[in-house]
Each structure stands twice: as structure tokens, then as C-alpha cells.
TORKE-424768 format. One record per atom (N, C-alpha, C): x, y, z. Coordinates in steps of 0.05 Angstrom, whole numbers, plus 5000, padded with zeros to 4 digits. Layout:
REM residues N
XYZ...
This chain:
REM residues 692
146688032397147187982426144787882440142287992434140087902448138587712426138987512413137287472398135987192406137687112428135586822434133586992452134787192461131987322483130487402465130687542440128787602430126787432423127487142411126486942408124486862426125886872449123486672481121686952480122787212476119587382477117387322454119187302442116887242425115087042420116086752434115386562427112786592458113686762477111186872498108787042487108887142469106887332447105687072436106586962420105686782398103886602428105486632443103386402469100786522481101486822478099486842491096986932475097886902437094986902426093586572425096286552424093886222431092686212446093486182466091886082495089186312490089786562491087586712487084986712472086486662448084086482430081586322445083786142455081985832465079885872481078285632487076185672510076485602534077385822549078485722582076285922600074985662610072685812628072985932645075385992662076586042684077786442674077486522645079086682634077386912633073586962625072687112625072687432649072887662647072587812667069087872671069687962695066687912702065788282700066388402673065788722672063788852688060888652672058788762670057788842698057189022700056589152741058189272753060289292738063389472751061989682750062589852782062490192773064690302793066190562764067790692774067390822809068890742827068890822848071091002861070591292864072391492864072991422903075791422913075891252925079591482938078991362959082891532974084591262971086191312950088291072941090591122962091990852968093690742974096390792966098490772984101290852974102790812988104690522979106890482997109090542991109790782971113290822972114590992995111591203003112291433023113691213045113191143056113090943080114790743088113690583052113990363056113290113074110090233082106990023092105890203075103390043069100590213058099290363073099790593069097490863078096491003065093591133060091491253048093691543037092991613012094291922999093192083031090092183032090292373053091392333082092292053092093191973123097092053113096892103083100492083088102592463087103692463097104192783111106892883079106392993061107293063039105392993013106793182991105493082975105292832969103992742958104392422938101492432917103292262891101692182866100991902862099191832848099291552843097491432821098691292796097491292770097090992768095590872760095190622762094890552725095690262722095590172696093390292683091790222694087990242673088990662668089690772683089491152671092191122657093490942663096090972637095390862612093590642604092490602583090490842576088990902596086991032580087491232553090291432572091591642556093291612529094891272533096591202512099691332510099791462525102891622525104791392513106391562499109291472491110891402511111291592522112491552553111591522577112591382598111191422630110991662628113091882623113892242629110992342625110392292595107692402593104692352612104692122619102791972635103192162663105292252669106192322704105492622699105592662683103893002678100993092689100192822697096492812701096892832734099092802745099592852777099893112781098493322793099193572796101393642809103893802796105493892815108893692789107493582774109493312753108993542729111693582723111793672692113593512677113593542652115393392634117593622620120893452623122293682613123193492591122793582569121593402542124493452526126793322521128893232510128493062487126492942491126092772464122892612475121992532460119392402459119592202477121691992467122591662478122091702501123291852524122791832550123892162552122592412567122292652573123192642607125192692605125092762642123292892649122892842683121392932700121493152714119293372715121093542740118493642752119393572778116593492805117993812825114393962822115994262835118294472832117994442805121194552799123494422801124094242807126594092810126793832794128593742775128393472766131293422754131893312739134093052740135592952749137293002769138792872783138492922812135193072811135193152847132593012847132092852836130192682834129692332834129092232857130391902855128691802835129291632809127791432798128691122799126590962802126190762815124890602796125690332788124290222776123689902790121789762811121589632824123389622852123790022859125089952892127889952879129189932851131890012835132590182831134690392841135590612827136490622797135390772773136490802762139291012755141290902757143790972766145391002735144991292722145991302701146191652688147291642667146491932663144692152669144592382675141092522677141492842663144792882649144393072636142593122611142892962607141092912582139592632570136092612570134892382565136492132572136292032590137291802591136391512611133891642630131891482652128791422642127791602633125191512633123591402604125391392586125091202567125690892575126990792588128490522596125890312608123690442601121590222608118390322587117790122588115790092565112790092580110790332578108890422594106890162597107090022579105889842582105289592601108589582616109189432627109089472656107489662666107589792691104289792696104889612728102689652731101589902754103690072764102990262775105690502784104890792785107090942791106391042816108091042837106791292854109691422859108591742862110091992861110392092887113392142900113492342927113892632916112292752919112993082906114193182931116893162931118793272953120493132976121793202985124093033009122292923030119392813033117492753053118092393056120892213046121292043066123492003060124291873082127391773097127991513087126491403066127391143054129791073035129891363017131191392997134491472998134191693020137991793009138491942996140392062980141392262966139692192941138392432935137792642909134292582915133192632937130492512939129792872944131293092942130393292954127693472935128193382906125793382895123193152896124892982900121992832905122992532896121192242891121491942880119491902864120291862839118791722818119691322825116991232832117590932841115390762820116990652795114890402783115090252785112090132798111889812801110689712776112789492765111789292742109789072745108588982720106488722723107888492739106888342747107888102749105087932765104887602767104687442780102987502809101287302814100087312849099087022857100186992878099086762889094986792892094186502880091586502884090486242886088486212905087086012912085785762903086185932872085185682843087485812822087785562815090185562790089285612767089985902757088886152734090286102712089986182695092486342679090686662665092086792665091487052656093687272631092687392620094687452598093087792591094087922573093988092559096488192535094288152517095888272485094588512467096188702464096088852454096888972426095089232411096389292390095889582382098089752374097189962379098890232337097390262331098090472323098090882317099790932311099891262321099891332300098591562291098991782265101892012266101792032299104092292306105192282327108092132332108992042313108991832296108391782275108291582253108291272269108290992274108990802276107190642301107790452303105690262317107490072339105690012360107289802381105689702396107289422402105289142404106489022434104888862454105288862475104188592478104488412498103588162509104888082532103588002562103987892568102387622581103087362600102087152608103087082628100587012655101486962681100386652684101286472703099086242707099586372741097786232754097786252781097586152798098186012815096985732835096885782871097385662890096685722912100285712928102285642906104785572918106385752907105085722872106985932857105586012828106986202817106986382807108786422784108086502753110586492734108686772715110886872698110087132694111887212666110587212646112587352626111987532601113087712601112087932578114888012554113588182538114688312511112788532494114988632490112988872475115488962460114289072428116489242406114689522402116389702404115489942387116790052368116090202346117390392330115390582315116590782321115991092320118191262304117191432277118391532260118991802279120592132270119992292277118092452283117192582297114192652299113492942287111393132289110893282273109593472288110093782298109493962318106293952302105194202312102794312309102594392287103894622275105094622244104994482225105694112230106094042215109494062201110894162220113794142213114993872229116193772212118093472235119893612248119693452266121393552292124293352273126293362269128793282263130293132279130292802284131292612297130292602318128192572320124992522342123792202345125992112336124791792328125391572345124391332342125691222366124490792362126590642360125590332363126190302388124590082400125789922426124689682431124989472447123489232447124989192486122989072493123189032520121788732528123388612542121288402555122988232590120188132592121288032626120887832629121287662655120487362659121487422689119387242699119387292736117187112750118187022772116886752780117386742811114686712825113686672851114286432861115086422887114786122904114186172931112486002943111886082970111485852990114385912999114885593008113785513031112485593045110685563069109485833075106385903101106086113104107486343111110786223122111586433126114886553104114886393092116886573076115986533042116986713032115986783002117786852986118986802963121486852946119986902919121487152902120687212876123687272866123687172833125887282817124087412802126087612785125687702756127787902750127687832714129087892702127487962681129188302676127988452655130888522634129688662614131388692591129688982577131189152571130189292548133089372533131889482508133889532484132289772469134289912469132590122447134990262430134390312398135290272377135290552360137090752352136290942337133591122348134791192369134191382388134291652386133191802371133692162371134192382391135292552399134992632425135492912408132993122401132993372393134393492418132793452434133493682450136193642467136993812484139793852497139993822524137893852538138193772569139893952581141393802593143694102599146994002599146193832575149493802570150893992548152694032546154794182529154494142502152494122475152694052458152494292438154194292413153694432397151094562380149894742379146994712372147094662340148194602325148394482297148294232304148594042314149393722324146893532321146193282303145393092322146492952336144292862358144992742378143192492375144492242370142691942376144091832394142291642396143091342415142291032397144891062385144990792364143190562384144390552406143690272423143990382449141690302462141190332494140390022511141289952527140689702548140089752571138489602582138189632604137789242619138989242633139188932650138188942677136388872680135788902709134988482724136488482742135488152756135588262792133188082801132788142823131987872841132587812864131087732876129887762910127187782905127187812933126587602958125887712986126087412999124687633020121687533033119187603049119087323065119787503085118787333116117487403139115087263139112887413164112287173187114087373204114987193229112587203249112186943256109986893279110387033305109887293298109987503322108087723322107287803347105088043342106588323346109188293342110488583331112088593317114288383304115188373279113488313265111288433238110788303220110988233195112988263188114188293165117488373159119988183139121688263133122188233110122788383088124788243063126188363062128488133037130288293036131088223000132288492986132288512962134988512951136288392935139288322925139088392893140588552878138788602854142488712836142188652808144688762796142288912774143989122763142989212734145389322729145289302696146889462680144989662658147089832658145790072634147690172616147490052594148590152560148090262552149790512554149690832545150790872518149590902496151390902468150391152458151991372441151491602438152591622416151891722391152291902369151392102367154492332364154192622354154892622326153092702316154392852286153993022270153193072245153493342234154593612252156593582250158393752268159093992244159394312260160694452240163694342230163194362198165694252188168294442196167694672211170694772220172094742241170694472260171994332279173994152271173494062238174893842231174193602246172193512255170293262269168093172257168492882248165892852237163992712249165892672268163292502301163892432314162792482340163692432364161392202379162691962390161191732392161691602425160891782450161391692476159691482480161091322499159091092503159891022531158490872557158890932582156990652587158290582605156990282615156390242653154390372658153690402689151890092701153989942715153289812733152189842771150289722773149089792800148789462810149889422838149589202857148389392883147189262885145289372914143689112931143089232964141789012977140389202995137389062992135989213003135189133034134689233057133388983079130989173095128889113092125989303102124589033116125089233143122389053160120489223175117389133182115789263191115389143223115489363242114689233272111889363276110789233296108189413305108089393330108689623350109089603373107289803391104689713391102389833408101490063383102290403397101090553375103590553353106090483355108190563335107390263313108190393288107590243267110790323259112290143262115090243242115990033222117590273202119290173181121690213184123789933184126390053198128189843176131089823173131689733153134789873140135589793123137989903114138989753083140689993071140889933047143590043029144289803016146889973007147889812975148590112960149190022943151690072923152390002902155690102890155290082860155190322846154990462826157690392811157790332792160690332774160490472749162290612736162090742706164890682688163990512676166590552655165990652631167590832617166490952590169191022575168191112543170391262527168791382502170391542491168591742479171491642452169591642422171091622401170391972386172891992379173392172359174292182329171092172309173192122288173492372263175292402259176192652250175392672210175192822201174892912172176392832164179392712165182092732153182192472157180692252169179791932170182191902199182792062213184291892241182191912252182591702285180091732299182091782328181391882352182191902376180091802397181591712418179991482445180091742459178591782476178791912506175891852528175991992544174491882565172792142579169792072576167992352587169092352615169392142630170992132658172391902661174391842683175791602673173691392699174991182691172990972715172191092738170491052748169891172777167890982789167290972810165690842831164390972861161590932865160791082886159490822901160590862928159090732947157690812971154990702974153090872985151390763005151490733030150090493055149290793078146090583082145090753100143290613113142590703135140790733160137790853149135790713159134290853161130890773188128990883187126990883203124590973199122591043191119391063195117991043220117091193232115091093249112491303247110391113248107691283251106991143277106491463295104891443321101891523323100891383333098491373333096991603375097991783369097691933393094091953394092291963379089391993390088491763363085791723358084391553347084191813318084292073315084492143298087192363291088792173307091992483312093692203299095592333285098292063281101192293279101892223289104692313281106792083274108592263252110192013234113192223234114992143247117592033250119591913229121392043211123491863200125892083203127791833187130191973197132691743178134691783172136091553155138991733164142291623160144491613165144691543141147391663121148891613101151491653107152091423084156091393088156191383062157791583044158591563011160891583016161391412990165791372981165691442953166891592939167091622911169891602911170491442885172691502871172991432844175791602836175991532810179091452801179291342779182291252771182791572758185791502749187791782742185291752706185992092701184892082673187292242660187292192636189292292611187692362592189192542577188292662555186392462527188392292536187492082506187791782526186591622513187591372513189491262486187791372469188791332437188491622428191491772423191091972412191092052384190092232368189892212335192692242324194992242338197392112322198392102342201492012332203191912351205392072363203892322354206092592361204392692377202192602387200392832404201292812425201193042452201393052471200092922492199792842506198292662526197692682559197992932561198493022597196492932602196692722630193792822658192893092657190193002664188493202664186793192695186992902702186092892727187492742748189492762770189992452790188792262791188792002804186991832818185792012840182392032858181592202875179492022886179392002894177691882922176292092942173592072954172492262971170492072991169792193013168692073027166692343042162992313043160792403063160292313070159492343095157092353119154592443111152492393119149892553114147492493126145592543128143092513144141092633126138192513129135692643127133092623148131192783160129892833170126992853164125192833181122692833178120992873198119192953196116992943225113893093207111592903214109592923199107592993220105093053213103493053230100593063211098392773211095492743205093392793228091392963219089193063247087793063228085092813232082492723218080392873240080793283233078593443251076993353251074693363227072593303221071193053209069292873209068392653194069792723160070292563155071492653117073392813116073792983136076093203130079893153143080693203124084393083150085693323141087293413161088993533147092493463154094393483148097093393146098493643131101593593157103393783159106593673158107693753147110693553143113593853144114893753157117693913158119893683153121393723141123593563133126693703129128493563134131093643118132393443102133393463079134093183064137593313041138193203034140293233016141493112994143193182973142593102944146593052952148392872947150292762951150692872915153092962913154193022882154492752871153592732840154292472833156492382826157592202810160592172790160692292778158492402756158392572739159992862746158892962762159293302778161393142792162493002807165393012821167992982798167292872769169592692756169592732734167592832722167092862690168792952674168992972654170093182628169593162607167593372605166293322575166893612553168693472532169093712508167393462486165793682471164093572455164493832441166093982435166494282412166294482415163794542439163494712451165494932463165494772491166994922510166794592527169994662551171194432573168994472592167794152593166194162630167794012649169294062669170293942686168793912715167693682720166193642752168893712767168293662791169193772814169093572849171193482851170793302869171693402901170893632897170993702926168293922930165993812916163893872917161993752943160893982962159193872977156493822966154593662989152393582989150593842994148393782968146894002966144093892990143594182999141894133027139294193017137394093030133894163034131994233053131794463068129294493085125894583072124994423081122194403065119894303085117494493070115294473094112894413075111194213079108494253070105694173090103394363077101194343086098694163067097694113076095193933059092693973072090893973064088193963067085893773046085193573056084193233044080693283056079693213035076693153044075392933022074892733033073792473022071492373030070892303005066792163008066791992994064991732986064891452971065591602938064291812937063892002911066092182898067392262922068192572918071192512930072892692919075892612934076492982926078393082941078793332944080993422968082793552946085893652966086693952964087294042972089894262979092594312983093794402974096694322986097694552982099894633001101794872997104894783014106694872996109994783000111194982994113794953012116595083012118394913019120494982994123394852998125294992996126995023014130095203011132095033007133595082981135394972980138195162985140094952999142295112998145294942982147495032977149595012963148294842935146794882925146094782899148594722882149294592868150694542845150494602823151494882806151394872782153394952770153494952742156095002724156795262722158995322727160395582720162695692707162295822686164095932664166896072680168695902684171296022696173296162670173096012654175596132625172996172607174496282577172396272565172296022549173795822547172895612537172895372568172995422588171795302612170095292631168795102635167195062659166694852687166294932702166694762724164694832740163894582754162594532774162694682809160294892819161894892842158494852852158994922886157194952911156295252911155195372893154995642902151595872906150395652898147095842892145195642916144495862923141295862941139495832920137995692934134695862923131795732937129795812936127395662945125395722924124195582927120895492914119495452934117195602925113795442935112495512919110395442928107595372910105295232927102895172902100995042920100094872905097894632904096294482887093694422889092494282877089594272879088094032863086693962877086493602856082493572868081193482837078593482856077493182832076092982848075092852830072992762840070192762823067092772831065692622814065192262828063392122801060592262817059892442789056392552798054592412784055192192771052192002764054091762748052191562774053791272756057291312743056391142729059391192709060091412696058991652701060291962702062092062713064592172717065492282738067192532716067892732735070092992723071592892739074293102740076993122749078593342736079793542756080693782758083293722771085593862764087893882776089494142770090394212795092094572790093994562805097694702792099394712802101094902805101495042816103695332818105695322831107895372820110395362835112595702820114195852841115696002835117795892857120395992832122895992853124796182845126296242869127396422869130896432869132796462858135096472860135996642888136696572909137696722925139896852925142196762907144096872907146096982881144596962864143697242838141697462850140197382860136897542865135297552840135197282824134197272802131497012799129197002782128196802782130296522770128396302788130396052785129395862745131195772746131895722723129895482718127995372695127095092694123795092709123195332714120395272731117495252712117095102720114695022706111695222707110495362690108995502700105895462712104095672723101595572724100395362702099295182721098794982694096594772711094594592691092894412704091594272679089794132697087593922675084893932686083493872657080893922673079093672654076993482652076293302639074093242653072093092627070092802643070992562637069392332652069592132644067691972642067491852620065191602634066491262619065991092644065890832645064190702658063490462637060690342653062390032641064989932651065889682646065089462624063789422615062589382591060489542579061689522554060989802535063190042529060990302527062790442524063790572550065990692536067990832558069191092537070191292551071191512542072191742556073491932545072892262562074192412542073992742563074892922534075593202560078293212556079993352578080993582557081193802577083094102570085294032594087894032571091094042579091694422579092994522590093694742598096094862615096995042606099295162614098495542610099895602637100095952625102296132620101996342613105296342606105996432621108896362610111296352641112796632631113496762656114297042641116597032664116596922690118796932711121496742711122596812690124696732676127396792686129396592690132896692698133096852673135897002677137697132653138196922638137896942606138196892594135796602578133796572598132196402593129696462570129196412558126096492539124196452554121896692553119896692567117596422537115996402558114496162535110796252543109896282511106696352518104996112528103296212540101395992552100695822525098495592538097395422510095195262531093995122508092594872513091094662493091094452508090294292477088394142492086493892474084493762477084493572471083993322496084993102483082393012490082092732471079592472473080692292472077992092487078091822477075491702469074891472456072391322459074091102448072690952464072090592474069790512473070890212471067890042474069689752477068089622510069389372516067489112509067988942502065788782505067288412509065588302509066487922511065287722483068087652486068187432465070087212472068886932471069086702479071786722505070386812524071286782548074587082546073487182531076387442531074787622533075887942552074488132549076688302521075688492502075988552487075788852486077789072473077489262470078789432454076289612436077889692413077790002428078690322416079890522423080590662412080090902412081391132393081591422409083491472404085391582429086991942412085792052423086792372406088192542422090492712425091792822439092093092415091393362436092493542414090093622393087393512389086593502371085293872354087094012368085894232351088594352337090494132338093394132333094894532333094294482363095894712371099794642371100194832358103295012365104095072385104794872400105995082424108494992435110395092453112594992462112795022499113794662507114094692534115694832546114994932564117595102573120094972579118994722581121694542604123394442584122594452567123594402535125794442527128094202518129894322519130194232475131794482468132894412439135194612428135294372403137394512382136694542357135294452349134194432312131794342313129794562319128794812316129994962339131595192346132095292365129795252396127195222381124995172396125094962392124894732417123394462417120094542420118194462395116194522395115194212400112694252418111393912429109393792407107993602405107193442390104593562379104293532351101893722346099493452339097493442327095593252330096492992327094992852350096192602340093492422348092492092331091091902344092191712337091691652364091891282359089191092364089290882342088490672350089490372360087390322392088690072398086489922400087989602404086389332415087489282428086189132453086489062480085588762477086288602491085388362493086788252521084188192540084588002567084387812570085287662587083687402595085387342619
């Protein structure tokens, strides 16, 4: 299906060792004299304008290409763990959900260029769909602190911005190719991309393949269907048809192939079972359209028009042979059309972001059944369904004193769900079977709102501090309104007269910044109310209702200090408890005391390196029926060394995670075979880098 795409990626690889090779004077980087400068980074997802981490009123994270290379992660998941307050709930290697403060998969927006990814979240199915390589930056909202997003932002927005293209003043071209192999898990992956650049326009295109065997705990035991191929690549191109309007396309592609998923997430699966993903897709085309109108208070509008699809393919098998099943093979095809429209005014002290956005989710799926006795039966995890989702929204930062700001949002939602009638079978395993509905045609319609009000006071020279109250809400998906999933277990039936789960949440911050030194505080509370979770009504049923409270808080702590030249440390600490309000029990999934602590040194040509303690403590404040999990920690390195050769900068790497190959298991961890999902025990890689 993809094989002429595969072809044009590759024939962009093969381009970009040429050109790289060659002698293009224009291609050298200028290393030598770089020094790491510890610095208050920038972040426009909160907002949506650029404002400083300490001027913005909630948490926020923000990881840039160069610390995603440094580490090498398999996944973004792993890489977002270095944000205090980001844990990883580890389902499989390929991509590990997220869970920011206690809360993650489906109360969590992920974004891949300003795109919802609009697809499964019971189990592994978002943050594998992009290739770390290809990102040139993440930034993190740890919690409901803006009004941009809409339903399920009440944990927070994971937002990646990809490589691409820039208009520039002399006509460039620029590239990077890569190569990389792993000891644990087993296998190697290769990366390239190539930009040219000019003063009008702009062209941009990448590829990268990986493959990775099963991997191997601390022990030295394989983890059992831990494995994973994929190949990804893009193409995307700038035009800028006068100073005031600007147009970009692109179009991305990933594929990933014999996909393991040990662990279970929190879908219904038999714990004897594997679970793969023969074939996963992902389609994403976009284009946008920037216009900066000759005015001194409109300055800025675009607007974003974008389709993606996502190819959900699933194999269950080794099933107990006394189901009489020898596999069960659901597969689900989620389309997303959306349009985005964000403009910026500046009106004396108000700085606003105002704008609106709406989009329409589709799912069609069917689940094969094929039986021991060689019949096979059709049926459907849910039958077609569709959600449509348009809103309102607003930003404003006021500027009340020269060191006071107060910031303002607020957004309006309108959702429509529906779904067609569902039946037992489409194709039943004979022609005598029975065939009743199981569901009507159902249709639903919310209302909804989210809230905000911030407040930045820069008391002291270097010092700010910021205060945020919000209310926000998580809209039930298709999944939880429509579903029905028998996989052997036991019946999950969603629920379509499920309300919108609510959020009141408060945080405090305390920021102190020097050319040298960067240093935060933070403490939060979130109450959530009518939560959504599954509940055992029969004993082979379950269903979806509105019935559990609960809150979390916690606090964090982030310090980073270059104390000589190209030296610097970096410390990070995160605590969060939550509480079930209506069991009176601890909440289920919390991540425990946990942090990082490391040096670093880079001196841009030459060497480069560091050598960090990863850590966790044990978690003992556990729901019924949860495993308490012992603390741990492991030790990771690197050393580098960059240097130039005929006009390329160059760099080789060796990269250790784990290296005292500790045993240990995440808490967030989900499995079936080993009853423990135990995490990755030593592993290095070596890579080469190559710029120009």
C-alpha cells in the first residue's frame, strides 16, 4: 500500500548522504564558542503567543530536540519523564502512555502539530505514532491551565512540534542523517532528513526506519512480545507570498508493523493473551494559512484545515483453549477533519488570543472471530459512531502594573455524538445463530465550558511568582458512550448517557531566574468530580457510569545551575497523592515520589556528556486491589564527541540507560506475561549524527 512512499523516502535518505558528503560552503555549523546557556524558555501552547515558563500561570514543560537526542529514548513517553510532574504508564516500549499528575489517557489532550490525536487510549495506542526523531520540540501543560483545548485537557496537553523548513535571507540547504543501534532492546534505527531554504520559500522532507527485537528486564528475562518495526516519513513546504500572508503544507505518514503490547492498559483482556498490532497508520495532511494584517492591534491570524486518519489493527491470540477461540483480530479506522482559526490582537495592556475551532471524529471498526473448529464470526467493538465538537474560545493577558499581569481565558463547547444501531454479529459463526440488537441507533448532544484566571507578580529582581484557578472538563468519548467489548473475559458496555467529567484546580509557583541559574516551585490541587469509571453490574458485565470523586495534589521542584563554563547539574522532584472521595480509598494509577538528578557538560565542539540518577520511591498508597511497588533507581550516561569534517558537523555517542541493570517495576505499568511488567534492564546505544 505504501510502497511508492516508501520509495520517495528513501530516495530523500539516499539524497541527503549525498549532498552531505559534498563540499557546500554554506553547510558548516559554526560549534566552536557555543556555550550552554541556562536560560527561562519559551512556550506557546499555554497561550498560544510566546511567554517565558516563569511569566506563564500553571504548570508547563518543555523538551527541545538537542535533550531528546541526548537521552535516545525509544519513545517521546520516555523522553517526557525528564519534565517533573510526567510519568510514563508503560504498556509496551513502542510508545508508553502518559500520565501528567496522576491523570493520563484519555484525560489528557495529545497533539501532534496543534492535531488531536483522536483514537483509542485504552490501551497503547498515541504515543508511539511518531518517531522521536522527528520532533523538534514538546511542550507540556501539567493540568487544565488553558482554554485553547476543550474536552479531556483536565489532566493536562502533550503538544509536538515537528522539524520542518524556515524562511531565510540566503538560500541554504540543511539536512541531518542519522544511525543508531541498541543492545536492549536488540535492533537499530536510521533517520534523515533535508531542508533547502530561500527568502520566498521553503521545502522539507524526512524518513526514518526502526526495528527493535523484544527487550530484556534487569534479570535478563525477555519481556514476551516487546518488539516493535515502524518507518515514518514527511514532506512539507513553505511559501510566502508577500510580507503579509504565509502558507505551509505537509504531509506525514507513519506505519508500524508487528507491534507487541505486553501490557494491558485498562482494557478487558485475558491475562494468558497476546496482544499485537500486525499494522498501525497514521495519515496526517495539513495546511496552514498566516496573515499579519497592517494594523497595530490585529497582529496576527491563521488558520489551520487538516484531515488524519488512524489504522488500528489488533491481534489477540494464544487464547485459553477452553474458549474454543483461536483469535480475536479487532481493527478500527478513526478519521479526524478539523479547522482551526487563532488570531492575536494587542490592545494597549490586553494581549489576546481569540479564535475558534471545530472538529468531527469518525470510527468505523469490526472485530474477527476465529474459532478452533475453523468458522470465523464478524462483529463490532462499537458500531459506527461520530463525534462532533466546535468551540469558542479567548486568552487574554493583562498587563495591570509593569511587574503584575493578569491572564484571563475562558472557551464554550457544543458536542454531538452518535452512533448507528449495533447487532450481535454482522457475520455470525453459523447460520443458526441468533442475532439480536444489542444497541439502537443513539445520538447525544453537551454543552460545556472551561475557565481560567491567572495571576504573574515579578516581586523581586529575578524572582516571579504565579497563581492559577481554573475549571475545565473531560466530554465522554465514543469509546465510553458506545463501545462493546467481549474479548473472553467479561461484557464492557459504554454508556451514552454519560455526563461530562468536571475539574476544579488551583496552582501556585514560585520562579527565580539568573543568566546561570533557573529555579521553581510549584504546588497543585485538582478536584475532580463525576469521574468515569467501569463498573461490575453482573458477573460477567460491565458498564460505564458517572460515579467517583476524587482529588490530587502535590508539589514540584526543578533547579538547573551551569556552575563553570560548559558544566551545568539539573535536579527535578515530583509528588503527587490522590484520593478517592467516594470509596474513601487511595486513587488508583498514582505515580509515586520520584525525580532526577545529573551533570552535564558541553563545550559544542568536542566532548559532551553527563551521568544522571533516575529514581522512584515506593509507592505504598495504593486503591483496593492495586500492588504496592518498591522504590528503585538506575544510572544513566552518555559520552560524545562532536567535531567537523568537510563542511559537516559530525557526531559519534554512546548512550547507557540502566547501567547497573537494576530490576525493577513501574508502578504505572501495566501487564500480563510476566504478571509484572518489569522495565528495561541495561541497555546502550551507539549513534552517529551527521549535520549540515
Amino acid at each position: 500500500m505504501l510502497q511508492g512512499f516508501r520509495q520517495s523516502m528513501a530516495a530523500v535518505l539516499m539524497t541527503a548522504v549525498v549532498v552531505a558528503a559534498g563540499d557546500m560552503g554554506r553547510a558548516g555549523k559554526a560549534l566552536a564558542g557555543e556555550e550552554p546557556v541556562v536560560m527561562d524558555r519559551v512556550v506557546v501552547t499555554a497561550r498560544g503567543t510566546p511567554t517565558k515558563l516563569s511569566e506563564t500561570p500553571g504548570g508547563v514543560g518543555v523538551l527541545d530536540a538537542e535533550e531528546i537526542s541526548m537521552v535516545q529514548p525509544i519513545s517521546i513517553s520516555d523522553a517526557l519523564t525528564r519534565i517533573p510532574g510526567v510519568s510514563i504508564s508503560g504498556d509496551s516500549p513502542w510508545g508508553g502512555e502518559v500520565n501528567i499528575r496522576g491523570l493520563g489517557r484519555g484525560r489528557i489532550v495529545f497533539l501532534i502539530d496543534g492535531v488531536r490525536m483522536n483514537t483509542a487510549t485504552d490501551i497503547n495506542a498515541q504515543f508511539g505514532l511518531i518517531d522521536p526523531n522527528e520532533i523538534e520540540r514538546v511542550e507540556v501543560l501539567k493540568g487544565p491551565i488553558s482554554a485553547l483545548y476543550g474536552s479531556g485537557s483536565i489532566g493536562g496537553v502533550v503538544n509536538i512540534i515537528t522539524k520542518k523548513g524556515m524562511f531565510a535571507d540566503e538560500t541554504a540547504f540543511h539536512g541531518t542523517l542519522t544511525g543508531t543501534y541498541k543492545s536492549n532492546p536488540d535492533g537499530y534505527g536510521g533517520y534523515a532528513n533535508l531542508s533547502g531554504n530561500s527568502q520566498r520559500a521553503w521545502a522539507y522532507a524526512s524518513g526514518g526506519y526502526r526495528d527493535y527485537s523484544s527487550y530484556k528486564d534487569g534479570g535478563g528475562e525477555t519481556v514476551n512480545n516487546s518488539q516493535f518495526e515502524d518507518f515514518n516519513g514527511a514532506f512539507k513546504v513553505g511559501y510566502k507570498w508577500n510580507e503579509l500572508h504565509r502558507t505551509r503544507f505537509q504531509y506525514q505518514q507513519y506505519e508500524g508493523r508487528d507491534i507487541g503490547i505486553p501490557g494491558t492498559g485498562n482494557a478487558s483482556l485475558p491475562e494468558v493473551a497476546d496482544v499485537t498490532y500486525p499494522e498501525t497508520t497514521r495519515m496526517l495532511a495539513s495546511i496552514v494559512h498566516e496573515f499579519f494584517p497592517e494594523s497595530p492591534f490585529w497582529t496576527e491570524s491563521s488558520l489551520n484545515l487538516y484531515f488524519q486518519e488512524i489504522d488500528r489493527n489488533v491481534r489477540i491470540d494464544k487464547l485459553p483453549p477452553a474458549s474454543g477461540v483461536r483469535g480475536i483480530e479487532p481493527s478500527a479506522n478513526h478519521k479526524t477533519w478539523g479547522l482551526r482559526w487563532f488570531n492575536r490582537v494587542d490592545a494597549g495592556d490586553h494581549s489576546l488570543g481569540l479564535g475558534a475551532d471545530v472538529w468531527l471524529w469518525d470510527i468505523e471498526s469490526e472485530r474477527k472471530r476465529n474459532f478452533l473448529n475453523g468458522n470465523q464470526a464478524i462483529d463490532q467493538p462499537m458500531a459506527d459512531a461520530s463525534l462532533l465538537s466546535g468551540g469558542v474560545f479567548i486568552e487574554d493577558d493583562w498587563k495591570l502594573q509593569e511587574n503584575l499581569v493578569l491572564n484571563l481565558g475562558g472557551r464554550v463547547d457544543l458536542l454531538r455524538a452518535k452512533s448507528d444501531a449495533l447487532n450481535t454479529w454482522i457475520k455470525p459463526p453459523s447460520p443458526n445463530t441468533p442475532n439480536p440488537a444489542l444497541r439502537d441507533e443513539e445520538s447525544t448532544t453537551d454543552h460545556s465550558w472551561a475557565a481560567h484566571a491567572g495571576l504573574t507578580w515579578g516581586f523581586l529582581e529575578n524572582w516571579s511568582m504565579t497563581l492559577l484557578g481554573s475549571s475545565s472538563y473531560r466530554a465522554p468519548d465514543l469509546m465510553e458512550r458506545f463501545k462493546y467489548i467481549n474479548l473472553g473475559s467479561y461484557e464492557v458496555f459504554g454508556n451514552p448517557d454519560l455526563d461530562p467529567e468536571r475539574s476544579l484546580y488551583a496552582e501556585y509557583g514560585l520562579h527565580y531566574n539568573l543568566p546561570n541559574l533557573t529555579a521553581s516551585l510549584s504546588a497543585f490541587a485538582n478536584r475532580l468530580n463525576d469521574l468515569i469509571v467501569e463498573k461490575q453490574v453482573a458477573p460477567n458485565r460491565h458498564e460505564l457510569h458517572n460515579v467517583d470523586k476524587a482529588e490530587i495534589f502535590g508539589g514540584e521542584a526543578s533547579l538547573e545551575w551551569r556552575f563553570f563554563q560548559e558544566w551545568s547539574a539539573y535536579a527535578t522532584l515530583a509528588y503527587a497523592v490522590g484520593k478517592n472521595r467516594t470509596e474513601k480509598t487511595d486513587l488508583e494509577s498514582m505515580p509515586p515520589l520520584n525525580g532526577l538528578v545529573g551533570v552535564r557538560y558541553n563545550q559544542g565542539l568536542g566532548w559532551n556528556g553527563l551521568l544522571e540518577l533516575e529514581w522512584a520511591d515506593r509507592q505504598s498508597k495504593v486503591a483496593p486491589g492495586e500492588k504496592e511497588t518498591p522504590g528503585w533507581a538506575t544510572v544513566n550516561a552518555r559520552v560524545g564527541y562532536r567535531f567537523l569534517l568537510r563542511q559537516t558537523t559530525q557526531e559519534l555517542a554512546l548512550v547507557g540507560s540502566n547501567l547497573l541493570d537494576e530490576t525493577y517495576r513501574n508502578h504505572l505499568a501495566t501487564g500480563r506475561k510476566p504478571a509484572e511488567l518489569n522495565s528495561l534492564g541495561r541497555s546502550i546505544a551507539v549513534t552517529w549524527k551527521m549535520e549540515f
